[in-house]
N, CA and C atoms as an extended XYZ file, in Angstrom:
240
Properties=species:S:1:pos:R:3:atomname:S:1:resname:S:1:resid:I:1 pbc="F F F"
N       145.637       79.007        4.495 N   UNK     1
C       145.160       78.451        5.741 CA  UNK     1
C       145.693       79.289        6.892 C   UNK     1
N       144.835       79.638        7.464 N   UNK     2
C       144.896       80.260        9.198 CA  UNK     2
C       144.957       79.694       10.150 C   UNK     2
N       146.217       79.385       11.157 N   UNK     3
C       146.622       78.407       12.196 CA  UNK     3
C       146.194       79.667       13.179 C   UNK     3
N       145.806       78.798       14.823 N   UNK     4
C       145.424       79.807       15.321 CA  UNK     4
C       146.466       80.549       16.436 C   UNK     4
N       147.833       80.081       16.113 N   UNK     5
C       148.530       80.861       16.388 CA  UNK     5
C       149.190       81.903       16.136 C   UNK     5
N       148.386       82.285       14.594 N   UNK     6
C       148.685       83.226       13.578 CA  UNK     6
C       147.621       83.806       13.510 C   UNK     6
N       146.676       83.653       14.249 N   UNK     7
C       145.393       84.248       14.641 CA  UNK     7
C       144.974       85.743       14.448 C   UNK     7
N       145.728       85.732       15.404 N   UNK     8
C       146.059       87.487       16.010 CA  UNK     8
C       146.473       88.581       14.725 C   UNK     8
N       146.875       87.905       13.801 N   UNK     9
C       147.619       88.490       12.781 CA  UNK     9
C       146.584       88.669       11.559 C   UNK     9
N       145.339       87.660       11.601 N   UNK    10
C       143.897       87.737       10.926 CA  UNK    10
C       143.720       88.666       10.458 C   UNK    10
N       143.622       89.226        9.414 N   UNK    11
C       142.741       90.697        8.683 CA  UNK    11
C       141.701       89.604        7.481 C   UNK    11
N       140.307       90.570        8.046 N   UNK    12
C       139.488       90.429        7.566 CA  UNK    12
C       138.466       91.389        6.799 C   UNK    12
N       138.259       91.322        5.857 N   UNK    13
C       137.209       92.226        5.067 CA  UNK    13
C       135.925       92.980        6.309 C   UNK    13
N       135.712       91.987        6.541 N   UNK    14
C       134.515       92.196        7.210 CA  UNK    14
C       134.490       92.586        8.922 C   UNK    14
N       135.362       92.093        9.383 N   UNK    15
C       135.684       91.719       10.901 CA  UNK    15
C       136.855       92.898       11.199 C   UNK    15
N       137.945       93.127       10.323 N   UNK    16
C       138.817       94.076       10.964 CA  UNK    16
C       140.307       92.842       11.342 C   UNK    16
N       140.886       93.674       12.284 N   UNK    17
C       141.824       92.221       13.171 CA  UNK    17
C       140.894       91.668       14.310 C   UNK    17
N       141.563       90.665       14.471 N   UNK    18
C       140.376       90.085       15.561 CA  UNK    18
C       141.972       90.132       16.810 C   UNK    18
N       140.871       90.459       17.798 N   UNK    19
C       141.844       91.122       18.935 CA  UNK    19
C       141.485       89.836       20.006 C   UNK    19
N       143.023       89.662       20.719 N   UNK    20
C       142.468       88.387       21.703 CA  UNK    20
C       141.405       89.307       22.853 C   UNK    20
N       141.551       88.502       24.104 N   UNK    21
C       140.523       89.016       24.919 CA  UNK    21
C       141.696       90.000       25.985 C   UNK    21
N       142.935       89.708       25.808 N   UNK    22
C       143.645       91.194       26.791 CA  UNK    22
C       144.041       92.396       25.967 C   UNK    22
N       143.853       92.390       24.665 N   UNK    23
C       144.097       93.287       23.261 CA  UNK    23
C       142.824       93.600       23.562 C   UNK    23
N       141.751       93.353       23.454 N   UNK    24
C       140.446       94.099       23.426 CA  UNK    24
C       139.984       94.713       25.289 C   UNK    24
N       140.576       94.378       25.872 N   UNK    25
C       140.319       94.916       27.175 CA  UNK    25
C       140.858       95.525       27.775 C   UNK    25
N       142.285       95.933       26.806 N   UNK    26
C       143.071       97.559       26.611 CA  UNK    26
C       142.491       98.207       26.324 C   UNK    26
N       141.847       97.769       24.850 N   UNK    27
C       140.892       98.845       24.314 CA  UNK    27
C       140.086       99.540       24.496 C   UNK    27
N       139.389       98.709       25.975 N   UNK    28
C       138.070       99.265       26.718 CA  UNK    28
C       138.637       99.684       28.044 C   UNK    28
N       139.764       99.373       28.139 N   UNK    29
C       139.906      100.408       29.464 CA  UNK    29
C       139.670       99.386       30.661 C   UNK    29
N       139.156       97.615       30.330 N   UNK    30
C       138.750       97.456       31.753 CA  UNK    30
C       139.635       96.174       31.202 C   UNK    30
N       139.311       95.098       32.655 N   UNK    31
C       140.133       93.807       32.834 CA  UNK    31
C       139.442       92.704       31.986 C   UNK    31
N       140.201       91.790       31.486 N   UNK    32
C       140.299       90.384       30.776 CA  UNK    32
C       139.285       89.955       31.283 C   UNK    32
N       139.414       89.911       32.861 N   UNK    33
C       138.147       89.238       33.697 CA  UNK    33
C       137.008       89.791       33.560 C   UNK    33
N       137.070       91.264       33.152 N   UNK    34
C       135.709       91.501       33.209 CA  UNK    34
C       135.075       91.476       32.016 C   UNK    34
N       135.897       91.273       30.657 N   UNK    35
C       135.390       90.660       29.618 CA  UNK    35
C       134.859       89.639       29.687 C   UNK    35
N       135.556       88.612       30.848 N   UNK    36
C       135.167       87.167       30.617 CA  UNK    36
C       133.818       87.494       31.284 C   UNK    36
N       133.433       87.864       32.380 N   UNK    37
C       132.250       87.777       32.853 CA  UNK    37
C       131.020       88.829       31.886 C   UNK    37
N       131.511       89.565       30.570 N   UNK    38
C       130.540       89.909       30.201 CA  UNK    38
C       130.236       89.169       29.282 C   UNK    38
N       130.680       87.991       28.817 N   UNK    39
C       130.656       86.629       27.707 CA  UNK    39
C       129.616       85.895       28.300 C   UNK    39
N       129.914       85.828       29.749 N   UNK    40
C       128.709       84.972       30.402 CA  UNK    40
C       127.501       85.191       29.980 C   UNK    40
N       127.252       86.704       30.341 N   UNK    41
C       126.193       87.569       30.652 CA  UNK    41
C       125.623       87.991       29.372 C   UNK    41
N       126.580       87.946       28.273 N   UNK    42
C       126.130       88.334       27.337 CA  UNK    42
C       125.805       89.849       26.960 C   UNK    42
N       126.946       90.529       27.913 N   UNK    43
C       126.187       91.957       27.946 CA  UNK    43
C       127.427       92.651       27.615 C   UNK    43
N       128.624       92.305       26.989 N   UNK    44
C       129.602       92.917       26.325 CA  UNK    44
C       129.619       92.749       24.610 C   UNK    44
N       130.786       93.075       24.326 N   UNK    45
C       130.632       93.245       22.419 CA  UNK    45
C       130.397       91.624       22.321 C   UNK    45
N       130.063       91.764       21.159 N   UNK    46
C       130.418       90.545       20.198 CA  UNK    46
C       131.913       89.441       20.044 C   UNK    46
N       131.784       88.646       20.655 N   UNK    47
C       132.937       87.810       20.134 CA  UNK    47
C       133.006       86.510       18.437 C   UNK    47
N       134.391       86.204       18.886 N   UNK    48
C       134.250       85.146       18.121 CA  UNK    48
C       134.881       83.996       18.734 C   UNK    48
N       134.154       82.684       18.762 N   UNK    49
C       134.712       81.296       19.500 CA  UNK    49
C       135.531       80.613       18.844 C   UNK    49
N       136.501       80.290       18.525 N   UNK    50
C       137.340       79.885       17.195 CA  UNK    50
C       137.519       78.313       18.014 C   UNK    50
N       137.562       78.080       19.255 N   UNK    51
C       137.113       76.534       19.869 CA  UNK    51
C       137.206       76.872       21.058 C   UNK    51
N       137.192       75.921       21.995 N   UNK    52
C       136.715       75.709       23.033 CA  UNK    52
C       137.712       76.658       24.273 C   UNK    52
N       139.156       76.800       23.911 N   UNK    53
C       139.489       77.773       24.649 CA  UNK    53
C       140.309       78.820       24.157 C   UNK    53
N       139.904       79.116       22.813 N   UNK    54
C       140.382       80.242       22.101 CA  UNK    54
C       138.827       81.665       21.483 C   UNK    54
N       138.918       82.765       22.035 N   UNK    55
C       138.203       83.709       21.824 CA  UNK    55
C       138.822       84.887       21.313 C   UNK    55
N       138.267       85.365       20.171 N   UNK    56
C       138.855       86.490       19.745 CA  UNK    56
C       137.623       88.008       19.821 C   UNK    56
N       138.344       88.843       19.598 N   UNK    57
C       137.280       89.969       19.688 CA  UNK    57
C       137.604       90.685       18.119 C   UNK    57
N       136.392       90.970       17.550 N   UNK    58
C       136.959       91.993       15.961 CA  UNK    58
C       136.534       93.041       16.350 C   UNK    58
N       137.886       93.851       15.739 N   UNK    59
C       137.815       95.126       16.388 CA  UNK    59
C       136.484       96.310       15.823 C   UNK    59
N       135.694       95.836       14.732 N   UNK    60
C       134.497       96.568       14.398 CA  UNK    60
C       133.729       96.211       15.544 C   UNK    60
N       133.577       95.116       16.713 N   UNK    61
C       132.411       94.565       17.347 CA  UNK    61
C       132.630       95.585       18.447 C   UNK    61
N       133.778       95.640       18.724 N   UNK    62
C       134.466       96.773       19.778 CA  UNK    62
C       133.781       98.128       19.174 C   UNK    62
N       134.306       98.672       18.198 N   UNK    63
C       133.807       99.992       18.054 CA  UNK    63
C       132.451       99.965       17.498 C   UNK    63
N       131.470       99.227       17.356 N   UNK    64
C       129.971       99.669       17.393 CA  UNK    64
C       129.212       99.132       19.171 C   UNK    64
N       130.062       98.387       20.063 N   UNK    65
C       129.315       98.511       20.751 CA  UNK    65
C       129.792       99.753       21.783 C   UNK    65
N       130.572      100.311       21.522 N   UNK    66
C       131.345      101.595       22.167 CA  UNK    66
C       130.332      102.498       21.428 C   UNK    66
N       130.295      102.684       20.371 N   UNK    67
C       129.183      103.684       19.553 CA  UNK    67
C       127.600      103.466       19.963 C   UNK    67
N       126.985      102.065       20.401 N   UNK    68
C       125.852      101.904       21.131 CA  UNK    68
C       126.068      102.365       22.508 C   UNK    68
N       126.905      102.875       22.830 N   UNK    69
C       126.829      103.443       24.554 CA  UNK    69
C       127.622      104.517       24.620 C   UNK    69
N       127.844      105.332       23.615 N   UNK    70
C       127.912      106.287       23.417 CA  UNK    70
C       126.954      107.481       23.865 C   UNK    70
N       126.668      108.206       25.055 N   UNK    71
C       125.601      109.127       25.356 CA  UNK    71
C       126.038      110.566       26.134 C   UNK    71
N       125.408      111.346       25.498 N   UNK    72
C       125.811      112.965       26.167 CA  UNK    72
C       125.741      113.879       27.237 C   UNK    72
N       124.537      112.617       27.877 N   UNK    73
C       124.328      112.594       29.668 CA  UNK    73
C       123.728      111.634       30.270 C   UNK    73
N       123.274      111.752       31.043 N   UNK    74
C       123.453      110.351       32.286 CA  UNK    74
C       121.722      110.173       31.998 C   UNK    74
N       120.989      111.168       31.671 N   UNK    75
C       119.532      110.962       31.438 CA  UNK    75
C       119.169      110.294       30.136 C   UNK    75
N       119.927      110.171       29.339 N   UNK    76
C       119.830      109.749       28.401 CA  UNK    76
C       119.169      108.174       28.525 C   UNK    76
N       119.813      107.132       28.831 N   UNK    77
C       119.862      105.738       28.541 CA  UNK    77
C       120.600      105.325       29.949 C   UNK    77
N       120.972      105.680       31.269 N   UNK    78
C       121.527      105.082       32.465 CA  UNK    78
C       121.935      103.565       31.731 C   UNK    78
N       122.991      103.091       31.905 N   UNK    79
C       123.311      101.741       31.962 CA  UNK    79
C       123.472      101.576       33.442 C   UNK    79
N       123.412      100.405       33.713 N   UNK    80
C       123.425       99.571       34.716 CA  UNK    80
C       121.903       99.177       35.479 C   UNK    80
């Protein structure tokens, strides 16, 4: 059994570690907050809701959506 204060410590076959939301927003270089507002929006990686105020990030969701915006110039695909 997995308590979710042992969370963080999760290894999964499939998922990787699951990273909270200031562990994964090291990873990307930007702020907690601006994770939270891409949860809204729906326009950041993949999470996981484990309840109502616990969110984790797996670190494969991180590195394929880093690999989907991955581009070699600005003509490519412009985000924003």
């Amino acid at each position: 059994m997995v308590y979710l204060h042992d969370i963080s410590k999760f290894q999964s076959k499939t998922f990787g570690k699951l990273l909270t939301p200031s562990e994964a927003a090291d990873k990307l270089a930007v702020s907690a907050q601006t994770l939270a507002h891409w949860r809204v929006r729906g326009s950041g990686p993949e999470f996981v809701h484990l309840s109502a105020r616990c969110v984790r990030y797996p670190e494969i969701s991180l590195e394929s959506w880093l690999a989907e915006r991955l581009q070699a110039s600005m003509a490519e695909n412009p985000v924003g």
